[in-house]
RODREN-665868 format. One record per atom (N, C-alpha, C, O): atom name; z, y, x. Coordinates in nm, 3 decimals, decimal comma. Layout:
// RODREN-665868
rokol; c3; c2; c1
CA; Z; Y; X $
...
END
This chain:
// RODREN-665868
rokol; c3; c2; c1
N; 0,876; 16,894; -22,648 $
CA; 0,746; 16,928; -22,703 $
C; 0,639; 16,900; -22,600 $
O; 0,663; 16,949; -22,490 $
N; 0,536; 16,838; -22,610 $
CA; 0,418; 16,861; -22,553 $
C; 0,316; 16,939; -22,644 $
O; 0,317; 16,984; -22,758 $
N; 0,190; 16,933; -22,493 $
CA; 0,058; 17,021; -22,517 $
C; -0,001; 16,983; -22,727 $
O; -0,030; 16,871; -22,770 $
N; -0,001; 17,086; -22,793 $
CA; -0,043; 17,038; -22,921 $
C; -0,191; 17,029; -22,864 $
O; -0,254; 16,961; -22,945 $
N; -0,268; 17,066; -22,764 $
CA; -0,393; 16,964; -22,736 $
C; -0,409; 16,823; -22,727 $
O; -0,513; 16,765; -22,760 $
N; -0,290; 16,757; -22,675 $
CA; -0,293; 16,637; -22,691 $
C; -0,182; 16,568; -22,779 $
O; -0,181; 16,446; -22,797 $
N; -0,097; 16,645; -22,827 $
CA; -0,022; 16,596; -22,920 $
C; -0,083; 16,551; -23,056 $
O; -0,076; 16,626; -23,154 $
N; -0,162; 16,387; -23,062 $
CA; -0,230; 16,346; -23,187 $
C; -0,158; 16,444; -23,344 $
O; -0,188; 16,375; -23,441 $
N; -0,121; 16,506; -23,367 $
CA; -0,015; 16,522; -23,474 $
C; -0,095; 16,670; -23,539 $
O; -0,088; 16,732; -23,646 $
N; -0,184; 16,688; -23,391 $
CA; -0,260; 16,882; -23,397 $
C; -0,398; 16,846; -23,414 $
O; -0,480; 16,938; -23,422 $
N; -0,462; 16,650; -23,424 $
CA; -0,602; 16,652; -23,376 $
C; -0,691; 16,688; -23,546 $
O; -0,626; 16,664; -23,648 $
N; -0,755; 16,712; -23,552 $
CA; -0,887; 16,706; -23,611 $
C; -0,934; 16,609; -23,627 $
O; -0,872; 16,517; -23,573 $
N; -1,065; 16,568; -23,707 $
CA; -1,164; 16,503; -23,744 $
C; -1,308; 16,463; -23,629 $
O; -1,406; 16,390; -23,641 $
N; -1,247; 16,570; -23,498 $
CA; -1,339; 16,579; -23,410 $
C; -1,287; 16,535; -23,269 $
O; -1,341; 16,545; -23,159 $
N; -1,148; 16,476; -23,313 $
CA; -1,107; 16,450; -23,185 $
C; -1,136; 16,314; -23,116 $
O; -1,097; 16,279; -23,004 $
N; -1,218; 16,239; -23,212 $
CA; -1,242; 16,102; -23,150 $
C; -1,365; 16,063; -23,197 $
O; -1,388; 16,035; -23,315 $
N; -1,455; 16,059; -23,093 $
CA; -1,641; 16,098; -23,104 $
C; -1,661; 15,945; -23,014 $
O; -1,583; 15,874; -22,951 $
N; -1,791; 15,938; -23,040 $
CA; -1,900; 15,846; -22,986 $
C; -1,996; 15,934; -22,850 $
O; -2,037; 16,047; -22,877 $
N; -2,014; 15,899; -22,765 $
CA; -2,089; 15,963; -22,683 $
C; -2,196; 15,794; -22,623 $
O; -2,145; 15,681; -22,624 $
N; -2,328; 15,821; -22,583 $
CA; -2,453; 15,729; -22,591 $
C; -2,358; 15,741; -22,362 $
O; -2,303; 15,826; -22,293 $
N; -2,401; 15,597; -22,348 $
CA; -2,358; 15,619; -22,182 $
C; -2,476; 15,654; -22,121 $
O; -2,580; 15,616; -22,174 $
N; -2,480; 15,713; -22,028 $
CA; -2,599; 15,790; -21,985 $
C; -2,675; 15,662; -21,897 $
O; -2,787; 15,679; -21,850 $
N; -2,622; 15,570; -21,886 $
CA; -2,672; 15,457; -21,786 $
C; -2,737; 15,350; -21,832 $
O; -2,816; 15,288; -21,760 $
N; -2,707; 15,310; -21,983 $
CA; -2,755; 15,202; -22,102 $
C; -2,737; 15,217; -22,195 $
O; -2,720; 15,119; -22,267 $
N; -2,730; 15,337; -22,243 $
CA; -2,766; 15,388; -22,413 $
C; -2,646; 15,300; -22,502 $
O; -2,635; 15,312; -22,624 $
N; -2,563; 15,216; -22,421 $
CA; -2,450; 15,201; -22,507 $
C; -2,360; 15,310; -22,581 $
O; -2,340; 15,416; -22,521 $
N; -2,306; 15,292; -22,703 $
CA; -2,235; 15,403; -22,772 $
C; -2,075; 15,360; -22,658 $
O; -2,035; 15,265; -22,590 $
N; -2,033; 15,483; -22,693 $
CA; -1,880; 15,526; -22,576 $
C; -1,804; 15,573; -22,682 $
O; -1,860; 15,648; -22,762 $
N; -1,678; 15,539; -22,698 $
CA; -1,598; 15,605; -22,802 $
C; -1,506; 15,655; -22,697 $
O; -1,484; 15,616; -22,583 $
N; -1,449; 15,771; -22,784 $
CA; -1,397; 15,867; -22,668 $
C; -1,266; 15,951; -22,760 $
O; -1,283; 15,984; -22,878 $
N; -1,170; 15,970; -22,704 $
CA; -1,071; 16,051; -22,753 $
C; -1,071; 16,104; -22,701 $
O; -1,095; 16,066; -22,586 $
N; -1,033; 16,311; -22,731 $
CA; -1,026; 16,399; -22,692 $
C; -0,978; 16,388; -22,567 $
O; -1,074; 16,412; -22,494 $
N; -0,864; 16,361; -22,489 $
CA; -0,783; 16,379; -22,417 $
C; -0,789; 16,298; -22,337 $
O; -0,703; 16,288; -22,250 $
N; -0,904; 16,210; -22,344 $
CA; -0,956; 16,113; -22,216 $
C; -1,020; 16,177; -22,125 $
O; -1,108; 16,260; -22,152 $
N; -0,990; 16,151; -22,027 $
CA; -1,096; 16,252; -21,865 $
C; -1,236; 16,163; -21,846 $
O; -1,344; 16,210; -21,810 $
N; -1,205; 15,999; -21,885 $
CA; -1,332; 15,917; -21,870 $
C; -1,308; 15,788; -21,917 $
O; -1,197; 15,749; -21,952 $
N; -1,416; 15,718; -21,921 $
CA; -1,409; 15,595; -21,971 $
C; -1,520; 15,464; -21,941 $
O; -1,635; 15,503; -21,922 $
N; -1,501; 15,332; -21,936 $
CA; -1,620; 15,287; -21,897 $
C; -1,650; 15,185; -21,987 $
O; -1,573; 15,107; -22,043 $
N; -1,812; 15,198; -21,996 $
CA; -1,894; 15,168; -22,083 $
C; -1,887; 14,994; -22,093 $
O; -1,871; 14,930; -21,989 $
N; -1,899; 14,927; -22,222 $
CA; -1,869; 14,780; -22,212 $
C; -2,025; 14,735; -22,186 $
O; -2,042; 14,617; -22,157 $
N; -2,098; 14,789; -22,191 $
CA; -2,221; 14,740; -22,176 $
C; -2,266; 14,747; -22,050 $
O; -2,364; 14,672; -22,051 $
N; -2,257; 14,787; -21,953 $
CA; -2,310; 14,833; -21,849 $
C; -2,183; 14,847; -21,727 $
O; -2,214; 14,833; -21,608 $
N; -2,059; 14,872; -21,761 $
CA; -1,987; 14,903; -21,685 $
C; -1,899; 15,055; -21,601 $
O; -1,792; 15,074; -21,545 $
N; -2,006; 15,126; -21,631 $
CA; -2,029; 15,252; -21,533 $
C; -1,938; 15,316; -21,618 $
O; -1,925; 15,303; -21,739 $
N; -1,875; 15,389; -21,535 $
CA; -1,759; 15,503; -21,571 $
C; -1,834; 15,585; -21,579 $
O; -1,943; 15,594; -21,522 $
N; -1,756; 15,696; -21,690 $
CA; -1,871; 15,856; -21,688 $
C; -1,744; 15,925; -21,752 $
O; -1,659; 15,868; -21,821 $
N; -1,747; 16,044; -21,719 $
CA; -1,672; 16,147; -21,774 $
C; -1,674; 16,217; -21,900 $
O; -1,792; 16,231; -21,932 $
N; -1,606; 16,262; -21,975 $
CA; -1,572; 16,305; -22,109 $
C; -1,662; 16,422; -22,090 $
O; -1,646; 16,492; -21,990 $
N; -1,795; 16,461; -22,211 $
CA; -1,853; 16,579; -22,174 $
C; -1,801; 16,677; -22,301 $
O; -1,854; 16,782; -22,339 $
N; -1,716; 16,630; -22,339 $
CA; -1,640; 16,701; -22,467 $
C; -1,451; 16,773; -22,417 $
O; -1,372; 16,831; -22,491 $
N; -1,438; 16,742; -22,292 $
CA; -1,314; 16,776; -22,208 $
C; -1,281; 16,890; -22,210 $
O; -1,383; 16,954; -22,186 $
N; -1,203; 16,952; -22,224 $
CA; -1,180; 17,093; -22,244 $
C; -1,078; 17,123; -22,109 $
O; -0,989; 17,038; -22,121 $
N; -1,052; 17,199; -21,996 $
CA; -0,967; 17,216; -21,863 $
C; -0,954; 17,365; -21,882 $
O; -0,844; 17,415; -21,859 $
N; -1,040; 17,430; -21,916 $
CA; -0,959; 17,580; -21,924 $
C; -0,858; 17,659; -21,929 $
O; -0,832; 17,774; -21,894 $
N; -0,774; 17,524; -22,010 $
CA; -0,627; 17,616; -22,068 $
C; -0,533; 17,534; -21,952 $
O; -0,411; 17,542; -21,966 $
N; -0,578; 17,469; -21,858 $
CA; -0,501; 17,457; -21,732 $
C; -0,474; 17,577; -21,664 $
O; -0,373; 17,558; -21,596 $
N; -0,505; 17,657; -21,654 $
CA; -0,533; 17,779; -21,621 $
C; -0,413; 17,871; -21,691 $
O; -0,402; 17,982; -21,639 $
N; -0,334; 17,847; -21,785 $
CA; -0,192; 17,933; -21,826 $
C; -0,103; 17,878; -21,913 $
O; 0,004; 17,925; -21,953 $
N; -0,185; 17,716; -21,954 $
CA; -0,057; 17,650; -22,048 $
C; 0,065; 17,588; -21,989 $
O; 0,055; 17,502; -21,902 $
N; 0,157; 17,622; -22,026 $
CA; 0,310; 17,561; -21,967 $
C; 0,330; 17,414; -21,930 $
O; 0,427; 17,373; -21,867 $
N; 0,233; 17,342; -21,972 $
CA; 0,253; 17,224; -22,004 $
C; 0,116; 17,160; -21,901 $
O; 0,093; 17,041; -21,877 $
N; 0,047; 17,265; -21,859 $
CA; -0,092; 17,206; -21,791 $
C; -0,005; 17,100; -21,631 $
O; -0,083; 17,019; -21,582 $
N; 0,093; 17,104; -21,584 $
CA; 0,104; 17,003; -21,519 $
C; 0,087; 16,869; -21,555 $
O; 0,028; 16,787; -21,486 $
N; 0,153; 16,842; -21,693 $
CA; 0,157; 16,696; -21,732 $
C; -0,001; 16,660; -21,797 $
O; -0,041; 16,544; -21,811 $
N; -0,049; 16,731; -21,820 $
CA; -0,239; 16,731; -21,824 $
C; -0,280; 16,719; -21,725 $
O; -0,377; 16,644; -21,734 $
N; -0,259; 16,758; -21,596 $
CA; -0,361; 16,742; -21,499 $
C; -0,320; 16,582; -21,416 $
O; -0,374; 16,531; -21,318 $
N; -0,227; 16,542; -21,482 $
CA; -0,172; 16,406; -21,425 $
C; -0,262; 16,305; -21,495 $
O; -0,300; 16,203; -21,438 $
N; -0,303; 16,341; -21,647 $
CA; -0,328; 16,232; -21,760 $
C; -0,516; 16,268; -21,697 $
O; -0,602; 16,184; -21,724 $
N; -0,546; 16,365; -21,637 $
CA; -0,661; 16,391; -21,634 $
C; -0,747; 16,318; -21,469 $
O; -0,866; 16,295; -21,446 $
N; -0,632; 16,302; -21,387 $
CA; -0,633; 16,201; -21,271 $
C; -0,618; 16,094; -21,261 $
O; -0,609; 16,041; -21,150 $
N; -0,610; 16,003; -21,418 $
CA; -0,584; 15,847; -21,429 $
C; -0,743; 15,787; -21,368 $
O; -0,765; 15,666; -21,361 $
END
């Protein structure tokens, strides 16, 4: 079993958003469980402002998250 945070099988309708890049107003598509991503327009990496790390903090499974969250 993995984290049902990132197990696609638990996501929502909200788990895969557009975010504007803060550097050239290019749109960023983003899946939940991405830590970051970089923009095709501009280049610049920026971080997921939709990231959720809290439940690192007592989920069983937060080791193999904090690996996917250091790519």
């Amino acid at each position: 079993m993995k984290c049902p945070g990132v197990d696609t099988r638990y996501w929502k309708d909200d788990a895969i958003f557009e975010v504007k890049c803060p550097e050239c107003g290019d749109t960023v598509e983003f899946f939940k469980d991405e830590s970051k991503r970089k923009c095709s327009g501009c280049s610049r990496v920026f971080f997921n402002p939709k990231i959720r790390t809290d439940c690192l903090e007592y989920c069983k499974f937060a080791e193999n998250c904090k690996e996917l969250l250091n790519r």
